[in-house]
N, CA, C and O atoms as a Tinker XYZ file with bonds, in Angstrom:
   268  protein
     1  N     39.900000  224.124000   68.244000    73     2
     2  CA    38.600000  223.575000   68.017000    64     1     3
     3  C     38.372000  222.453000   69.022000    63     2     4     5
     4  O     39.098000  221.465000   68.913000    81     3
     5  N     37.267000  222.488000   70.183000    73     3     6
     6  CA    37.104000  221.679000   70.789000    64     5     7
     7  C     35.670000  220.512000   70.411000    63     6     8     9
     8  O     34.621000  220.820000   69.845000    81     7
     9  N     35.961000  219.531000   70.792000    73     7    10
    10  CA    34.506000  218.789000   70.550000    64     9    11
    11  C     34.027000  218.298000   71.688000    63    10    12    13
    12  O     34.891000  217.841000   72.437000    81    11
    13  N     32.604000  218.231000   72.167000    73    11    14
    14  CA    32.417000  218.340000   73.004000    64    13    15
    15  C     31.272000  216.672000   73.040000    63    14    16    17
    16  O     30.633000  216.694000   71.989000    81    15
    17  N     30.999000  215.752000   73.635000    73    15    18
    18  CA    30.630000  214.952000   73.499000    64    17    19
    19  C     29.206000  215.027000   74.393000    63    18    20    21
    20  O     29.040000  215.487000   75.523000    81    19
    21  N     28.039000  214.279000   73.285000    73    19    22
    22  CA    27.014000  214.369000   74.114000    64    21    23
    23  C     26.605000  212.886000   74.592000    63    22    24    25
    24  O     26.727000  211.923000   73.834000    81    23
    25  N     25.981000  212.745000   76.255000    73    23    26
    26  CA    25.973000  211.923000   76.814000    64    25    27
    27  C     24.298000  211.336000   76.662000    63    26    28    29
    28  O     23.464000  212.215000   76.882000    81    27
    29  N     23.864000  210.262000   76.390000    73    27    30
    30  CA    22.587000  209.832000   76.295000    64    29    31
    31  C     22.271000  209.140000   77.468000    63    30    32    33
    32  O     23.158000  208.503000   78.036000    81    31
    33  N     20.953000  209.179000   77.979000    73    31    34
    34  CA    21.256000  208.048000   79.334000    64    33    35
    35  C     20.340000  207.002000   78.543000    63    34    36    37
    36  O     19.409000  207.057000   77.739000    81    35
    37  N     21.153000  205.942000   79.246000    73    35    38
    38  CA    21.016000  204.541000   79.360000    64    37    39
    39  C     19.810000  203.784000   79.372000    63    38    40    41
    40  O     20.266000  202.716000   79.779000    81    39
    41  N     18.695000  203.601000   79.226000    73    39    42
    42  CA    17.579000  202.507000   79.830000    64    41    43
    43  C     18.330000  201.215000   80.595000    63    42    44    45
    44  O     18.954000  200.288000   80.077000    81    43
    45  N     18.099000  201.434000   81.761000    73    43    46
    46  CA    18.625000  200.203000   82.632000    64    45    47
    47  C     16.737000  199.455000   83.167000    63    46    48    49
    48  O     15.648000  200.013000   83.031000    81    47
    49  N     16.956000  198.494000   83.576000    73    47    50
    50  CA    15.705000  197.603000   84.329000    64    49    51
    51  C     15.780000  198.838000   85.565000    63    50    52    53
    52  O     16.717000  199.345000   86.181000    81    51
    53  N     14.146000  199.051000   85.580000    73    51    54
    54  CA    13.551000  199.412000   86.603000    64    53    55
    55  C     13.705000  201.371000   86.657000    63    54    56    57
    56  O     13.368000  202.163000   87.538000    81    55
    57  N     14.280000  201.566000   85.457000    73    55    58
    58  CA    14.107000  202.632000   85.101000    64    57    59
    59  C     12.364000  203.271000   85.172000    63    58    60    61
    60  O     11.325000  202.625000   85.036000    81    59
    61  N     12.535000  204.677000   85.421000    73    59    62
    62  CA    11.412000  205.092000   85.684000    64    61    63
    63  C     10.656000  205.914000   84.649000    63    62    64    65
    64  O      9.987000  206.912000   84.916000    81    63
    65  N     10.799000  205.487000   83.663000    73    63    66
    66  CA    10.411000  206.480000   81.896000    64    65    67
    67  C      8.851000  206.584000   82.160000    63    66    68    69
    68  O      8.055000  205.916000   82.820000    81    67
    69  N      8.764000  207.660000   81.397000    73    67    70
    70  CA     7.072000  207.846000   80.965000    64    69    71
    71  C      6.803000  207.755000   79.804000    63    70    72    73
    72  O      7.426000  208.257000   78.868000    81    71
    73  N      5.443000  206.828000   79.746000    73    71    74
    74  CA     4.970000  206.335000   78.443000    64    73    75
    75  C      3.608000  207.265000   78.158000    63    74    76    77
    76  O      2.492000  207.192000   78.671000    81    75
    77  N      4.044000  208.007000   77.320000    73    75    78
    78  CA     2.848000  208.758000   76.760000    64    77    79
    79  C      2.187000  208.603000   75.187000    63    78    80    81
    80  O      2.640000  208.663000   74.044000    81    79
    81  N      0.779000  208.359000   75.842000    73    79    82
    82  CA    -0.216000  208.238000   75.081000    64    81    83
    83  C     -1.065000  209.510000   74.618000    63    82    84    85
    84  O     -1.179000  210.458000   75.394000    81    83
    85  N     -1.640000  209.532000   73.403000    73    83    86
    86  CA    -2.306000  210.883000   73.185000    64    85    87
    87  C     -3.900000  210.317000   73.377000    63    86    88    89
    88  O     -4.434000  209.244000   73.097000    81    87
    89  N     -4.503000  211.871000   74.136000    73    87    90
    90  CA    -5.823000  211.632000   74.341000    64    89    91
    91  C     -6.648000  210.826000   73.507000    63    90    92    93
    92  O     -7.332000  209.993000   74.102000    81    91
    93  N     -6.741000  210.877000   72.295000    73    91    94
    94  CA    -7.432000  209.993000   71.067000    64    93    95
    95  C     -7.325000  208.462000   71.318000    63    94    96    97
    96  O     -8.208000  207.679000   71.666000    81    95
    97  N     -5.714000  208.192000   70.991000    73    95    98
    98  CA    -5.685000  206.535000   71.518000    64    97    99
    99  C     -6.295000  206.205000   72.786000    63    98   100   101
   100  O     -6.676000  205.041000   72.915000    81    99
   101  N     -6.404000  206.742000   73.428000    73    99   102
   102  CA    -6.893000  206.450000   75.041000    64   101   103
   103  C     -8.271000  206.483000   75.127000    63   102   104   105
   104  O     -8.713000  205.880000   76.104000    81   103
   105  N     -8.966000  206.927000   74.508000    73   103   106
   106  CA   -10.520000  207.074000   74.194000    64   105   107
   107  C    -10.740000  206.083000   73.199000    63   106   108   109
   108  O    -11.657000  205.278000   73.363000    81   107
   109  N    -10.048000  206.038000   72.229000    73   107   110
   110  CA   -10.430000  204.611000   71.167000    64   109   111
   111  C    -10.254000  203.161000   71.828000    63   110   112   113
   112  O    -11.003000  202.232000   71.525000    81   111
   113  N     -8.974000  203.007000   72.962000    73   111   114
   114  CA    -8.942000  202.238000   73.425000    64   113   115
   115  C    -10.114000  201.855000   74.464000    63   114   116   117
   116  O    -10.734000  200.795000   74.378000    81   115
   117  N    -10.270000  202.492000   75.115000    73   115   118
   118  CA   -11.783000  202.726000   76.348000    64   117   119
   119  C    -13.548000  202.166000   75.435000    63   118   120   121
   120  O    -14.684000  201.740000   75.640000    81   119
   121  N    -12.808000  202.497000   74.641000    73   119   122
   122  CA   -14.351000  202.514000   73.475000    64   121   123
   123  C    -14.561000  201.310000   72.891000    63   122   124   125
   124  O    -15.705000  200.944000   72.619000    81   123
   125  N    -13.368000  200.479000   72.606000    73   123   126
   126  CA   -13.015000  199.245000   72.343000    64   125   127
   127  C    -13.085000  198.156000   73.135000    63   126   128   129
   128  O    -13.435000  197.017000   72.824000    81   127
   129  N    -12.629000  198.693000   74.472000    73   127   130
   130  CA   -12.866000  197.564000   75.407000    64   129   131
   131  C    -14.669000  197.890000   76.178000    63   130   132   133
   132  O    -15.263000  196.873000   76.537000    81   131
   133  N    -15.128000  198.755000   76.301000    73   131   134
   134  CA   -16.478000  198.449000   76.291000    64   133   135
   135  C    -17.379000  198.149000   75.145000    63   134   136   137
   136  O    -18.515000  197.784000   75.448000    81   135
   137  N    -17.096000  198.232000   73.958000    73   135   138
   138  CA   -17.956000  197.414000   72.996000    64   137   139
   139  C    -17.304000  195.985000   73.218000    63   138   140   141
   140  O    -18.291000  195.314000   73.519000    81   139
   141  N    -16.162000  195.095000   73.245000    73   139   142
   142  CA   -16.038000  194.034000   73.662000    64   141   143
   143  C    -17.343000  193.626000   74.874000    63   142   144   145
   144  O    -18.372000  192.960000   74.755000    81   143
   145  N    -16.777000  194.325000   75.973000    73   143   146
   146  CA   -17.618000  194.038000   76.780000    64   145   147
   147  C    -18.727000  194.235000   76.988000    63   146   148   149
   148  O    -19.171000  193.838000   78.065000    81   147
   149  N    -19.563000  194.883000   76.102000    73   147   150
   150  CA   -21.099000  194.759000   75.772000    64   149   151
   151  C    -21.603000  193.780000   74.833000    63   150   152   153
   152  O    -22.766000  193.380000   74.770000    81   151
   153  N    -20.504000  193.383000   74.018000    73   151   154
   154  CA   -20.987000  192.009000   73.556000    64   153   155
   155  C    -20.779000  191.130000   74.040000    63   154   156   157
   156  O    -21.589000  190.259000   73.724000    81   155
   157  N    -19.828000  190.711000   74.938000    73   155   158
   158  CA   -19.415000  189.417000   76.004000    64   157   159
   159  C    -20.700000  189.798000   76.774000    63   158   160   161
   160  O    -21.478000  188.913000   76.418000    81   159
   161  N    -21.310000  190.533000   77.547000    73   159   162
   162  CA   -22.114000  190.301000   77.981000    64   161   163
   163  C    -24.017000  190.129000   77.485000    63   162   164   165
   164  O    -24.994000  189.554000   77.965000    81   163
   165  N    -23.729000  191.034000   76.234000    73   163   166
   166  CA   -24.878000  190.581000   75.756000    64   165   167
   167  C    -25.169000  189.320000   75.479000    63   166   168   169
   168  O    -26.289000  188.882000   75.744000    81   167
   169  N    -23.916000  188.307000   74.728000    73   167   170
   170  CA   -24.115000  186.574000   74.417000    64   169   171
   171  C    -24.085000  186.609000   75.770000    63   170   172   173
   172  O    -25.051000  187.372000   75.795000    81   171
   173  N    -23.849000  186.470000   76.853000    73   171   174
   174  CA   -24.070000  186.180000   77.805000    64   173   175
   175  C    -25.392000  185.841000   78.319000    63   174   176   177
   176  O    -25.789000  184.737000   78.694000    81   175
   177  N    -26.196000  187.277000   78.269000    73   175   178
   178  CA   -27.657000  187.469000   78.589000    64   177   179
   179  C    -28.491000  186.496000   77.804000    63   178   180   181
   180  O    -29.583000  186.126000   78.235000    81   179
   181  N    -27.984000  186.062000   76.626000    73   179   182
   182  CA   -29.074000  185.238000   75.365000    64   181   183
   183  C    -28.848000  184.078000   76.155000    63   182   184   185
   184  O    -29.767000  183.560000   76.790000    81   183
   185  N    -27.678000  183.631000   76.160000    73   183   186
   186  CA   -27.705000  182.006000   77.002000    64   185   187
   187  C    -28.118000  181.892000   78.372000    63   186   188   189
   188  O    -28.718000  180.887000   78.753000    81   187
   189  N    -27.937000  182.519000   78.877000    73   187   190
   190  CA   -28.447000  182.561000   80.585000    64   189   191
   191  C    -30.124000  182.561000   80.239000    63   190   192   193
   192  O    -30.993000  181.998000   80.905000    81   191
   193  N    -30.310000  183.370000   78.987000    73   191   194
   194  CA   -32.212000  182.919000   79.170000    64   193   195
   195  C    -32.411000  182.155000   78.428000    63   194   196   197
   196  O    -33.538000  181.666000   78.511000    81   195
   197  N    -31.250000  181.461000   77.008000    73   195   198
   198  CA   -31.891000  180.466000   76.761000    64   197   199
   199  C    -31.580000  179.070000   77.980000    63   198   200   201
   200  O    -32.290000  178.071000   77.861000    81   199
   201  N    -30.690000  179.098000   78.910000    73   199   202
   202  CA   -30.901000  178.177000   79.906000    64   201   203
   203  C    -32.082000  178.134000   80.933000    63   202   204   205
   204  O    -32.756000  177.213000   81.395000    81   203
   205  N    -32.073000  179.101000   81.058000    73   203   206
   206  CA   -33.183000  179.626000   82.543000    64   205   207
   207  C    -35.086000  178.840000   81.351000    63   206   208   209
   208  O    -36.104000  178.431000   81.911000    81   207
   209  N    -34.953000  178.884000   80.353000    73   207   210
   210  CA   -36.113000  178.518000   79.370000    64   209   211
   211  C    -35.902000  177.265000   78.906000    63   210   212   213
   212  O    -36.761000  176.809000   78.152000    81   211
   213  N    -34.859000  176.525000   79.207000    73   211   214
   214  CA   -34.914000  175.354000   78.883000    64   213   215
   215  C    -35.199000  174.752000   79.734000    63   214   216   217
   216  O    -36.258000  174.132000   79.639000    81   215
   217  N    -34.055000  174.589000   81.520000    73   215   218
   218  CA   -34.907000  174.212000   82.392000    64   217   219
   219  C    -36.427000  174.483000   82.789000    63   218   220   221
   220  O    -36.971000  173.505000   83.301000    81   219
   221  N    -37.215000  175.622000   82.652000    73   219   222
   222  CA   -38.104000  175.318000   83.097000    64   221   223
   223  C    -39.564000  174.859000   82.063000    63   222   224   225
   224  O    -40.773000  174.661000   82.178000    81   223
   225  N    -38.693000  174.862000   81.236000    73   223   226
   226  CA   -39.762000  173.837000   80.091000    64   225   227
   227  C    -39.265000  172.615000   80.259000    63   226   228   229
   228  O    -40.148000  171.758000   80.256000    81   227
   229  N    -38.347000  172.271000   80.383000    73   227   230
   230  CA   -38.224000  170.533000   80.994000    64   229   231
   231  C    -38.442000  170.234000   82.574000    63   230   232   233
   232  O    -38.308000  169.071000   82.954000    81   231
   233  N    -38.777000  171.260000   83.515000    73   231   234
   234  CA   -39.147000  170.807000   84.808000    64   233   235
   235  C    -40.711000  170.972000   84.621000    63   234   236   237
   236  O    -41.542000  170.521000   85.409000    81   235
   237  N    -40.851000  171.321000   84.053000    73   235   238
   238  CA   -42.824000  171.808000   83.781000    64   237   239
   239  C    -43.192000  170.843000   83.174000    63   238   240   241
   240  O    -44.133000  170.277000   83.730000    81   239
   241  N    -42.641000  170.092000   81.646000    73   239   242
   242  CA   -43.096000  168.858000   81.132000    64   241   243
   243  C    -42.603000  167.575000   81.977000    63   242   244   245
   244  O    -43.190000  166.551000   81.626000    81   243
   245  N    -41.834000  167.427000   82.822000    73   243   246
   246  CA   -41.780000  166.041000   83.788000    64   245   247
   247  C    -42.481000  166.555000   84.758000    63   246   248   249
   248  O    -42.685000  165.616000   85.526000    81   247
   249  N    -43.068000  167.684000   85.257000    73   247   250
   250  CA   -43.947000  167.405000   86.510000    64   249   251
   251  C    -45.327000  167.120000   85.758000    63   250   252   253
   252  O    -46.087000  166.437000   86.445000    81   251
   253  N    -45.796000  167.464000   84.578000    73   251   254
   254  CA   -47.010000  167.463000   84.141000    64   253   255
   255  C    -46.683000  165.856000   83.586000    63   254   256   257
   256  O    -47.155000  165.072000   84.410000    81   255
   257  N    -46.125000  165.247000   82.625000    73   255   258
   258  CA   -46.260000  163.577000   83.093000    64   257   259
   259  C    -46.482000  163.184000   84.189000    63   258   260   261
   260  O    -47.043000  162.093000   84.290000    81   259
   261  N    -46.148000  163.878000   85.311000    73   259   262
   262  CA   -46.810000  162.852000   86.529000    64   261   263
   263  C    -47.535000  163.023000   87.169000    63   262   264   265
   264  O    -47.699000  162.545000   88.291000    81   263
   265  N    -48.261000  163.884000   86.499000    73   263   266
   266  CA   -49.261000  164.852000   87.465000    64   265   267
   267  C    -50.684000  163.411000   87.121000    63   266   268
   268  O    -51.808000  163.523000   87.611000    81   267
């Protein structure tokens, strides 16, 4: 009766493994980071016009005092 030994390899640094993902996670992930980023940019869009509307209601009321 012989036994025969099985050999596993190692994970060493800089090993070259493949990390597999299934199509689903990869689409939920994609889907996730553009709804992030449609709301980072939507608050974005609200403050950029509530700035762009503040300056020019305070450059419009100091030129009209001195008008």
């Amino acid at each position: 009766m012989s036994v025969t030994a099985v050999e596993r390899p190692v994970a060493t640094e800089g090993s070259d493994e493949v990390v597999r993902f299934p199509r689903r996670t990869i689409d939920k992930l994609l889907v996730a980071i553009g709804l992030v980023a449609a709301i980072v940019f939507a608050a974005a869009g609200v403050m950029l016009m509530w700035g762009s509307n503040f300056a020019e209601d305070y450059v419009h009321d100091e030129l009209a005092s001195q008008n």
